[in-house]
N, C-alpha and C positions, 0 to 999 in steps of 0.2 A: 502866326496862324498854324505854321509845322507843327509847332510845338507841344511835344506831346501832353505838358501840363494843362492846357485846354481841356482836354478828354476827362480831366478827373477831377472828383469832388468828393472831401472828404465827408463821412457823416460818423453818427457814433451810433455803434451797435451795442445789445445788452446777450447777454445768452440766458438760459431758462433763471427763474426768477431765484435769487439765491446763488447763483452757478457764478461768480466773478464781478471784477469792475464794468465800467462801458469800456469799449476802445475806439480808437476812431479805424477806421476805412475806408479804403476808397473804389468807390464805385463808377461805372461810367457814365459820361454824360449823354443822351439823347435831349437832339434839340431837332424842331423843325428847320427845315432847307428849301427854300422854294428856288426854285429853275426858272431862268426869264430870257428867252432868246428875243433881242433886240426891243427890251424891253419892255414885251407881254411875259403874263406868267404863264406856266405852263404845266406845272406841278409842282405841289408839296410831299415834301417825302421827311420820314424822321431817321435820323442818321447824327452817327458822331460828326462833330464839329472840325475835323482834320483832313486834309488834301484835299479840300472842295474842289479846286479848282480842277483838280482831273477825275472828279465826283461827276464836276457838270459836262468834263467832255464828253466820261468814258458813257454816260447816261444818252449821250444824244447820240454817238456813234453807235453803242450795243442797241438801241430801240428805233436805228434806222432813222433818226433826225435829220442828220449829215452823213455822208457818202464816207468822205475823209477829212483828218483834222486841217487840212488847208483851207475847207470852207468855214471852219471859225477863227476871224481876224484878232478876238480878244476877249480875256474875260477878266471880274473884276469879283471880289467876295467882298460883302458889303456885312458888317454886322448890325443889327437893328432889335431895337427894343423887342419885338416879338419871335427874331428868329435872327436866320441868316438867308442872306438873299446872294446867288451864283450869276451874275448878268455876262451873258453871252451874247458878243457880237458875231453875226453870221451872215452870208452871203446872203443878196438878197434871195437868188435864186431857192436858196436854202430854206429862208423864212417863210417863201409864199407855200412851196412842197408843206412845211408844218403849219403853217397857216389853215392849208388845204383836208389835214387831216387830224388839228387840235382836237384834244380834250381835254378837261378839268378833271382832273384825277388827283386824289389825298393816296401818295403813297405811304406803302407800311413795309414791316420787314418780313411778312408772311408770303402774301398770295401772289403777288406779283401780276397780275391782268386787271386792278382796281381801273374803272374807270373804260374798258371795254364795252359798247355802245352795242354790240349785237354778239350773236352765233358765226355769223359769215367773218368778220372779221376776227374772231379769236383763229378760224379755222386758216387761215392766210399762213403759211409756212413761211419761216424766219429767212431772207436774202443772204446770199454769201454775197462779198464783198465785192467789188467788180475785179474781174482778171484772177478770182480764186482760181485754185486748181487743186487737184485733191493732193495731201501731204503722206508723205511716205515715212514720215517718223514715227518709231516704233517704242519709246524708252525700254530696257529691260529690268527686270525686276528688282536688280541691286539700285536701279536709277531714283527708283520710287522709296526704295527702302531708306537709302543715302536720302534721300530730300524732307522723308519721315521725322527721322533722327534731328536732322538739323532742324526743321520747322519751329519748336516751341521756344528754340532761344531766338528767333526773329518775332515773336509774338509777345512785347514790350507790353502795351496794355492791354491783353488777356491776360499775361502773367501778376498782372496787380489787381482787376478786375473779375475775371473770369468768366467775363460777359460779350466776348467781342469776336469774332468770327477773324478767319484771317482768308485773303487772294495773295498764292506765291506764284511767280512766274521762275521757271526753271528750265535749264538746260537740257538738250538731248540726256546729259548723263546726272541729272537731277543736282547741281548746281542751283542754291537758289540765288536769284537773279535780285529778283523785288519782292515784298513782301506788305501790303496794303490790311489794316484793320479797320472794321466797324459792326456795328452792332446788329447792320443788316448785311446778311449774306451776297446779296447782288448788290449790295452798297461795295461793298468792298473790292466785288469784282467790279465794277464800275471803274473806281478808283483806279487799282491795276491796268485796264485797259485804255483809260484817260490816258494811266503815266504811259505806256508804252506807244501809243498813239503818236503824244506829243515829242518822244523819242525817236522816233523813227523806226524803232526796233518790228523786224521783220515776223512778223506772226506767223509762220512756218518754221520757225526757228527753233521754236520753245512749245511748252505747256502748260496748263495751268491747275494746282491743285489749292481744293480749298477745306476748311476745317468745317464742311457743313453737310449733308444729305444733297444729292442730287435732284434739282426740282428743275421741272421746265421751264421757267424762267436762267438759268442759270447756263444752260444748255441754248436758248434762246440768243442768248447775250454772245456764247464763245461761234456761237455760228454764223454770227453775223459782223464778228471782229476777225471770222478768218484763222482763230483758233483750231489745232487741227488734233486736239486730247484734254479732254477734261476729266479730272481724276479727283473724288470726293472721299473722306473718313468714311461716311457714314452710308445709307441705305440710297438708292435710285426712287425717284419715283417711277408710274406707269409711262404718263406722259414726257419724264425725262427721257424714258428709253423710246420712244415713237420718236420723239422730236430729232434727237442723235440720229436714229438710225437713216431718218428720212434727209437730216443735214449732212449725211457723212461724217458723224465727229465720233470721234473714237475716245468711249465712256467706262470709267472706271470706276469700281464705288465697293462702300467695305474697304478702304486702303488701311489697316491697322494689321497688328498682331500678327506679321510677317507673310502678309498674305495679301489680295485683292482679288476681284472677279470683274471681268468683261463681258458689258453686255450691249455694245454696238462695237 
């Protein structure tokens, strides 16, 4: 299931009519993924076929399901004629709190609040973790630069694709740590935070930079893992920058072409 040849599927392209042979290439795969804590579903979301297993953690800890990865006893990736199915065993205590506040939601790799039942509830600010405290890590700007540079040879299926987002988790001096791809942007941090989650690894430690625009779901996710900088290529949104500033998370975006801007 690691295994990156899962992710890809050859096809055969033509170029304008006249212009060459076909060749083959490969492209990535999107499949649906449905989510099932102890056995109800919970959501479907379309995402590459890789690291589910800390797909479905980093999914229930970043949207506040579970507290911490103790309260899931185990999980199982099941493949099935229509998809893939991530079954989560969790505390009860766990199940009845998501019990209490289910919804049926088709996730996508856009909007990220599919499935939001009112106003009041979108407007609920994202929890920090219990015993958060605010983090005093600053990386400096060779950190970012250095993690820049290295980033695209940790991005295995982008580089044959070119269609897949990357979550790298990195060191105060921009060290990359881990490196998570998929075709959705909070897929992938998902992923990331699954793997560090079930690692132990101290989320005051590190930071998190990813190959996509800062949206408020994204920002959502590193605020509620206790992430204490999130740092994007590309452009912030509005509501990325309200949500940061209001979580404390310290947001970076525009990170290319030896430069960046702060704006929480």
């Amino acid at each position: 299931m690691n295994d990156a040849g899962w992710c890809l599927k050859p096809v055969q392209r033509r170029g304008p009519k006249g212009m060459g042979a076909p060749a083959e290439e490969a492209v990535a795969e999107e499949a649906p993924v449905a989510l099932l804590f102890n056995g109800v579903s919970h959501v479907v979301m379309m995402a590459t076929p890789l690291n589910l297993s800390e797909l479905g953690l980093g999914f229930a800890l970043s949207e506040g399901l579970l507290e911490d990865a103790s309260q899931c006893y185990g999980i199982d990736v099941v493949s099935t004629p229509l998809g893939w199915e991530v079954r989560l065993e969790v505390a009860t205590r766990s199940f009845a709190h998501l019990q209490e506040r289910r919804r049926q939601m088709a996730g996508r790799t856009g909007c990220g609040v599919c499935g939001i039942e009112s106003l009041q509830q979108w407007a609920q600010a994202p929890r920090r973790p219990p015993h958060w405290a605010p983090s005093e890590l600053a990386p400096e700007h060779g950190a970012l630069q250095a993690a820049l540079m290295a980033l695209p040879d940790h991005q295995v299926l982008n580089a044959r694709t070119g269609a897949l987002h990357a979550a790298a988790w990195l060191s105060p001096q921009g060290q990359l740590q881990e490196v998570f791809e998929d075709v959705g942007r909070h897929n992938a941090l998902d992923k990331l935070l699954g793997h560090l989650a079930r690692s132990g690894t101290a989320m005051n430690e590190g930071w998190v930079l990813m190959t996509s625009r800062a949206s408020h779901e994204l920002v959502h996710k590193c605020i509620r893992a206790g992430v204490p900088l999130l740092a994007t290529v590309s452009a912030p949104t509005s509501l990325a920058i309200d949500a940061a500033i209001a979580g404390q998370l310290r947001l970076w975006a525009w990170c290319r072409d030896g430069r960046f801007s702060s704006f929480a």
